[in-house]
N, CA, C and O atoms as CSV, one atom per row, in Angstrom:
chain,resi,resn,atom,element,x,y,z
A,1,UNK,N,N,-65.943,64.770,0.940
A,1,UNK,CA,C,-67.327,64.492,0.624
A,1,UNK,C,C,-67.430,63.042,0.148
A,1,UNK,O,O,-66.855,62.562,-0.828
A,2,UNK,N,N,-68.284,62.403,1.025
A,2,UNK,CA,C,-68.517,60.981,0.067
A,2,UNK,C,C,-69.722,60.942,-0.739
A,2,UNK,O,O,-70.691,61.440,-0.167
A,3,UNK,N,N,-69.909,60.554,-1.747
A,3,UNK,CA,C,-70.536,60.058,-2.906
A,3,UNK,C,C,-71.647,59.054,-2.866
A,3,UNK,O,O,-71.151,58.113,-3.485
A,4,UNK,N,N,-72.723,58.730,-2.548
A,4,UNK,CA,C,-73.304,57.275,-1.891
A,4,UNK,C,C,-73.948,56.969,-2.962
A,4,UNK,O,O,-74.737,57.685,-3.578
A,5,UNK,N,N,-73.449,55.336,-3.322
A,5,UNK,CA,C,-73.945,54.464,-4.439
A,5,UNK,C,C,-74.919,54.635,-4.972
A,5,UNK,O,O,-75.686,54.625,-4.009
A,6,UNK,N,N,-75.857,54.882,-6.294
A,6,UNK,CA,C,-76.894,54.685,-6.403
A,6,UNK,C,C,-77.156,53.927,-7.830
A,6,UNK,O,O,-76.481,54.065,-8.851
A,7,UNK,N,N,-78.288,53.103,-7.652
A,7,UNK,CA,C,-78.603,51.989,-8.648
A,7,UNK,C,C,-79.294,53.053,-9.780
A,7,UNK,O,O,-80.104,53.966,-9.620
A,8,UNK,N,N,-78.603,52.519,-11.020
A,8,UNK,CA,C,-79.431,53.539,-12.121
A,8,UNK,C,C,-80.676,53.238,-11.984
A,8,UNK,O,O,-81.344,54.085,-12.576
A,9,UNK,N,N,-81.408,52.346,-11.431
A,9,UNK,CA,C,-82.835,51.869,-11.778
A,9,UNK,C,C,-83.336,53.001,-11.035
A,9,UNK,O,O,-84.409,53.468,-11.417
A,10,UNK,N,N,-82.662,53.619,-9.877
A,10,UNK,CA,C,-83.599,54.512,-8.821
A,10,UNK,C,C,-83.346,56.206,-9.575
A,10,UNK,O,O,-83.746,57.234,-9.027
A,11,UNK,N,N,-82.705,56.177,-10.736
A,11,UNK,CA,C,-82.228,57.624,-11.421
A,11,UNK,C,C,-83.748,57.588,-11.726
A,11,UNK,O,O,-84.648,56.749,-11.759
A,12,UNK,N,N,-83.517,59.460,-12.019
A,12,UNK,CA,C,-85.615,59.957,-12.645
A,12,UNK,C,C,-85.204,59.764,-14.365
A,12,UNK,O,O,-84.029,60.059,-14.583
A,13,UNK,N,N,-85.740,59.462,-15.199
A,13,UNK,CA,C,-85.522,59.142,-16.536
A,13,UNK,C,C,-86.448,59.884,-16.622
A,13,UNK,O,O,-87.488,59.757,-15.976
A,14,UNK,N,N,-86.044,61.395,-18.006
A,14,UNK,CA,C,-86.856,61.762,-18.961
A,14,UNK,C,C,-86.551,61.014,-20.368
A,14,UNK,O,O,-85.652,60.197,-20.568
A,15,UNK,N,N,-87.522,61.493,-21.306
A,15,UNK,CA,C,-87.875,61.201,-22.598
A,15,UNK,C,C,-86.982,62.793,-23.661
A,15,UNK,O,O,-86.786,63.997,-23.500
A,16,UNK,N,N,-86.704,61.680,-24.736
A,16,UNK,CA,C,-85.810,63.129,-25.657
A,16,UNK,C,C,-87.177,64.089,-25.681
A,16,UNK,O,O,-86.951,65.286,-25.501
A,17,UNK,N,N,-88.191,63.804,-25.828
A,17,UNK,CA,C,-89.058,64.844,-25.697
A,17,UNK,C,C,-89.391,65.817,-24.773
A,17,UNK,O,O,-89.662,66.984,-25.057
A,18,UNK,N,N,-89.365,65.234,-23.442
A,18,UNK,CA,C,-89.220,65.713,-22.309
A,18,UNK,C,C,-88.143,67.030,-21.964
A,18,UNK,O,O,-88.267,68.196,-21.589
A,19,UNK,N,N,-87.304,66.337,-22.236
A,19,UNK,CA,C,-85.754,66.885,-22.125
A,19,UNK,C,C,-86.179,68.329,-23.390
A,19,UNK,O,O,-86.164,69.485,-22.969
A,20,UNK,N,N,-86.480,68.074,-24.677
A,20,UNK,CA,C,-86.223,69.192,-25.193
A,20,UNK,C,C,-87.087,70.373,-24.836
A,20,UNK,O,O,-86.580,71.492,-24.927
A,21,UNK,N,N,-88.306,70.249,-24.450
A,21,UNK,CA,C,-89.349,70.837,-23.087
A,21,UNK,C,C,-88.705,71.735,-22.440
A,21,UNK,O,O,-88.697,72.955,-22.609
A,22,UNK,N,N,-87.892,70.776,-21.315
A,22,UNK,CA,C,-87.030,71.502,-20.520
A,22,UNK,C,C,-86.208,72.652,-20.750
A,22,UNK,O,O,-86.128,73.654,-20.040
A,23,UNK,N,N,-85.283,72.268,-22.389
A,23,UNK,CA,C,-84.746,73.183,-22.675
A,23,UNK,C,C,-85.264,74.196,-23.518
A,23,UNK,O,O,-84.623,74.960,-24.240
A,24,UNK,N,N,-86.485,74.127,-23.356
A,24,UNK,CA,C,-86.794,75.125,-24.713
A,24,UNK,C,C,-87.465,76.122,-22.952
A,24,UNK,O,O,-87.260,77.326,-22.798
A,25,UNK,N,N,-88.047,75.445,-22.133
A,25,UNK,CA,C,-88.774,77.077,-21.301
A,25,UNK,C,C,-87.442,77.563,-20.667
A,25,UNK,O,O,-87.451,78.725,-20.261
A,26,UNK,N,N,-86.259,76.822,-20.516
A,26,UNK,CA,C,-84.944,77.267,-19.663
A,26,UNK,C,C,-84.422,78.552,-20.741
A,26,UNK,O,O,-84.001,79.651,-20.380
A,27,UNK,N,N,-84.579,78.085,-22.092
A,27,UNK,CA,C,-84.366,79.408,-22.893
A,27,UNK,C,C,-85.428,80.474,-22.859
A,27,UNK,O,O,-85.304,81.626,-22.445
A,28,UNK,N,N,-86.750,79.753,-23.487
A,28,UNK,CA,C,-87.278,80.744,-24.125
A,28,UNK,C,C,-88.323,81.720,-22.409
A,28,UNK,O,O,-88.613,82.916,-22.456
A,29,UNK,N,N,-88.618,80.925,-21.320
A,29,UNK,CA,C,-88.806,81.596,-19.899
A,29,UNK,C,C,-88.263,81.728,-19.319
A,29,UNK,O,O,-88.795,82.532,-18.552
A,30,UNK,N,N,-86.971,81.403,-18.852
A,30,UNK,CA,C,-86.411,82.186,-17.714
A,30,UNK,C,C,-85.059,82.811,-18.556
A,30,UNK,O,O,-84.217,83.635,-18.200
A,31,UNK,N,N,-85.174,82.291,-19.429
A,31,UNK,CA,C,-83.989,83.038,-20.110
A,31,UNK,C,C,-82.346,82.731,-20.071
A,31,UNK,O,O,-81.522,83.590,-20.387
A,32,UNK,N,N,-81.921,81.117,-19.553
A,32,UNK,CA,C,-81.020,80.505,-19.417
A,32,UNK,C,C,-80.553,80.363,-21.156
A,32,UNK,O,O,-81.509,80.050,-21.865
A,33,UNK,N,N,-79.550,80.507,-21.716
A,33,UNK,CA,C,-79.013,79.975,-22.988
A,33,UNK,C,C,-78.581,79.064,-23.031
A,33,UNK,O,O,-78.418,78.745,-21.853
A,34,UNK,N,N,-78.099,78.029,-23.865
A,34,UNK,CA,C,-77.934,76.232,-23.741
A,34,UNK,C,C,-76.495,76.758,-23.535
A,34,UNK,O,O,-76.040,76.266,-22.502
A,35,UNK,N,N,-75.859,77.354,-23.978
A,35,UNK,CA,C,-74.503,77.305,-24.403
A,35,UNK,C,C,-73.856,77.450,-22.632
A,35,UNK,O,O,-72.679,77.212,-22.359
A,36,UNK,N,N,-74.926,77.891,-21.564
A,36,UNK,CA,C,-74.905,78.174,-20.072
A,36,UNK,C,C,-75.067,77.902,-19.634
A,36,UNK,O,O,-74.606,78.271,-18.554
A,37,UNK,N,N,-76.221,76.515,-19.677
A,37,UNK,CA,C,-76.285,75.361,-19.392
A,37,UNK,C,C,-75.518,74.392,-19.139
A,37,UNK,O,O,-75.467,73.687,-18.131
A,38,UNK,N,N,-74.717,74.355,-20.383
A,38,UNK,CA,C,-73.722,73.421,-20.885
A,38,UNK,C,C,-72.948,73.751,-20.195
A,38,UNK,O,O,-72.866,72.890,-19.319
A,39,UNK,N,N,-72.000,74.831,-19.954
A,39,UNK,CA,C,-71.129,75.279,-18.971
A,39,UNK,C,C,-71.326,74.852,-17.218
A,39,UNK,O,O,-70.558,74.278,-16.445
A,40,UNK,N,N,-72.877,75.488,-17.007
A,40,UNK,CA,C,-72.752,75.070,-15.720
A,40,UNK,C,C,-72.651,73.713,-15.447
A,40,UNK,O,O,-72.058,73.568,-14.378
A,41,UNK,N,N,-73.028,72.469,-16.038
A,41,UNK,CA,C,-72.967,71.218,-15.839
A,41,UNK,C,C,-72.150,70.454,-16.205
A,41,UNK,O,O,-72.139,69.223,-16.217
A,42,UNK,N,N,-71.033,71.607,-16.694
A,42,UNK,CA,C,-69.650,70.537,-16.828
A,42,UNK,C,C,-69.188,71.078,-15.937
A,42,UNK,O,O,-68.535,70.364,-15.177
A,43,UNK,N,N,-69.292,72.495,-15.617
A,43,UNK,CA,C,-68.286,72.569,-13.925
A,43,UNK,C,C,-68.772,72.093,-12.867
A,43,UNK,O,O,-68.011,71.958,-11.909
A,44,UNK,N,N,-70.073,71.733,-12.752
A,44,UNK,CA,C,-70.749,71.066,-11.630
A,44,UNK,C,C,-70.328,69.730,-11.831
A,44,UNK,O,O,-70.198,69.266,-10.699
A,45,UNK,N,N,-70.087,68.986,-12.551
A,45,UNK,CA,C,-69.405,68.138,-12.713
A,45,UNK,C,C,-68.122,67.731,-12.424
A,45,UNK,O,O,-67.808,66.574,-12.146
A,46,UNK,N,N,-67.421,68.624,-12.484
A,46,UNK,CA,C,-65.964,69.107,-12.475
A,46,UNK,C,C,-66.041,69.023,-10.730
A,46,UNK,O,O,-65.688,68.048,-10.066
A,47,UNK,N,N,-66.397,69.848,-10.387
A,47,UNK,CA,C,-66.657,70.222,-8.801
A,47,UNK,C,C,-66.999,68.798,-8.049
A,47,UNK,O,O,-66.274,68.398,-7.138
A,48,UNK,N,N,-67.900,68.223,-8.396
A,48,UNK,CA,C,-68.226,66.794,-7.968
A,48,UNK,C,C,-67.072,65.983,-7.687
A,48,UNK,O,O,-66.613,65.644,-6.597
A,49,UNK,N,N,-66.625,65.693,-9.022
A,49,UNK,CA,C,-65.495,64.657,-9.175
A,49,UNK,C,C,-64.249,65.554,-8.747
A,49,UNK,O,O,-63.336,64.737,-8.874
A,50,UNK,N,N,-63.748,66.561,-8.382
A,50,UNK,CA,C,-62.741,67.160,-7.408
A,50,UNK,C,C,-63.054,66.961,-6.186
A,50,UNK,O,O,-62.039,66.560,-5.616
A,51,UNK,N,N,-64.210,67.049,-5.236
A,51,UNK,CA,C,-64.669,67.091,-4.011
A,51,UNK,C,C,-64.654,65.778,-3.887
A,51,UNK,O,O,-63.735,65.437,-3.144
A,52,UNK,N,N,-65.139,65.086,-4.204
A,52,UNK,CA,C,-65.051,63.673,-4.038
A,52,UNK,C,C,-63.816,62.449,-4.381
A,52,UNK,O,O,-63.859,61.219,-4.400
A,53,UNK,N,N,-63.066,63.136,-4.554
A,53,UNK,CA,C,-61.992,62.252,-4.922
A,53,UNK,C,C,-60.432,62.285,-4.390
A,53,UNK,O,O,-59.741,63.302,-4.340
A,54,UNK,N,N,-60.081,61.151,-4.059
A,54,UNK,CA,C,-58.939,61.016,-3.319
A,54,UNK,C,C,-57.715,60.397,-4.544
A,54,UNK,O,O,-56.622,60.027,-4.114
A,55,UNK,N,N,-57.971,60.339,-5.843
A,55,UNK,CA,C,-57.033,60.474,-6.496
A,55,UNK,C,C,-55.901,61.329,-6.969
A,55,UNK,O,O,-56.480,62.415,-6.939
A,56,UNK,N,N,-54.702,61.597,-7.381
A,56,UNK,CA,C,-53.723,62.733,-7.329
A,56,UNK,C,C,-54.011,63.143,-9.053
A,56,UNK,O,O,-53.646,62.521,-10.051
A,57,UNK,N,N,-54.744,64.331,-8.957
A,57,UNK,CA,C,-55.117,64.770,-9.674
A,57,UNK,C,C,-53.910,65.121,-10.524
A,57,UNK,O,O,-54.150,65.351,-11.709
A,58,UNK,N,N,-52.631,65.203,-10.105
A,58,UNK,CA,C,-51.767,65.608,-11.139
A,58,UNK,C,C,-51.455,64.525,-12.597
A,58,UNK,O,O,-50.956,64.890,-13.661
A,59,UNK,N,N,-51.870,63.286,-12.272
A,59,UNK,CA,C,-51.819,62.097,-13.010
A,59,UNK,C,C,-53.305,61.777,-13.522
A,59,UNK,O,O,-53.699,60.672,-13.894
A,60,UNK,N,N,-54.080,63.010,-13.464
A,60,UNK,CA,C,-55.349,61.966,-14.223
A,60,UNK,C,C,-55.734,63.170,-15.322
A,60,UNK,O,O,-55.251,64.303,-15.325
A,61,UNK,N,N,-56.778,62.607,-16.300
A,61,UNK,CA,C,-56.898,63.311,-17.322
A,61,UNK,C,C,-58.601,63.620,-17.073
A,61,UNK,O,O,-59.023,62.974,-16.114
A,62,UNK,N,N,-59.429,64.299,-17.610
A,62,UNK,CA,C,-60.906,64.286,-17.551
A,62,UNK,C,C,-61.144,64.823,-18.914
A,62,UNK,O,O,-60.466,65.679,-19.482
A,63,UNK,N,N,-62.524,64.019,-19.506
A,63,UNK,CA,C,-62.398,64.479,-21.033
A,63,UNK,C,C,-64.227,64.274,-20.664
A,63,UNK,O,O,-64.881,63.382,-20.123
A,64,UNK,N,N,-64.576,65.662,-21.307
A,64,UNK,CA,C,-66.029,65.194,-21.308
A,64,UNK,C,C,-66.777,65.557,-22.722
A,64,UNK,O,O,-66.611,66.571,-23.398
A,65,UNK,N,N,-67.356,64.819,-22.894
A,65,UNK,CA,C,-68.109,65.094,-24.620
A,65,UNK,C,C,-69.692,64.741,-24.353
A,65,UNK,O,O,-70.171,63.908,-23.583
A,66,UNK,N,N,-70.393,65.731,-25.321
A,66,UNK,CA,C,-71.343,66.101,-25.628
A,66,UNK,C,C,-72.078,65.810,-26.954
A,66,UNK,O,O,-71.409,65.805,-27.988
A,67,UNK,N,N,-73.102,65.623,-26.990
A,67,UNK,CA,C,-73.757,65.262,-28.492
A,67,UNK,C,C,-75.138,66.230,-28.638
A,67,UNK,O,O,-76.082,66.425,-27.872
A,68,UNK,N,N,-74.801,66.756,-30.017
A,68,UNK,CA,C,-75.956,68.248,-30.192
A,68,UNK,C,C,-77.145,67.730,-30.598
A,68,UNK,O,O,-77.936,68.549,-31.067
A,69,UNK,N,N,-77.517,66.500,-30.541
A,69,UNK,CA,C,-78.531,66.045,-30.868
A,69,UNK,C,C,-78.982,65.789,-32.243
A,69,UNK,O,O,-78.037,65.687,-33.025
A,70,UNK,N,N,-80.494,65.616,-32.928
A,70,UNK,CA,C,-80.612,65.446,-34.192
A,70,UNK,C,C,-80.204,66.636,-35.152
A,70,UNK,O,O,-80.306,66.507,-36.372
């Protein structure tokens, strides 16, 4: 799979307000929990950077961190 460049200027930018929006109807309407959230988008992540990569995974490390907000 290749990966095609993209300029952060063309990323969609929400607002911390926005964003907490999001997560409050993902809980409180459809009934997603953050803690499942969080999961799916580090393995979707995970999945990304495996599919896309021609490095020898036995020599690399992946560390991902998170911040719980205010």
């Amino acid at each position: 799979m290749t990966i095609p460049a993209v300029l952060v200027s063309d990323l969609p930018v929400v607002s911390v307000k926005q964003m907490a929006e999001v997560d409050r109807i993902m809980i409180e309407e459809i009934g997603i929990s953050l803690l499942q959230m969080m999961e799916n988008a580090g393995r979707n992540i995970a999945e990304l950077a495996w599919g896309s990569s021609t490095w020898r995974w036995s020599s690399m490390s992946i560390a991902a961190v998170s911040w719980g907000g205010p």
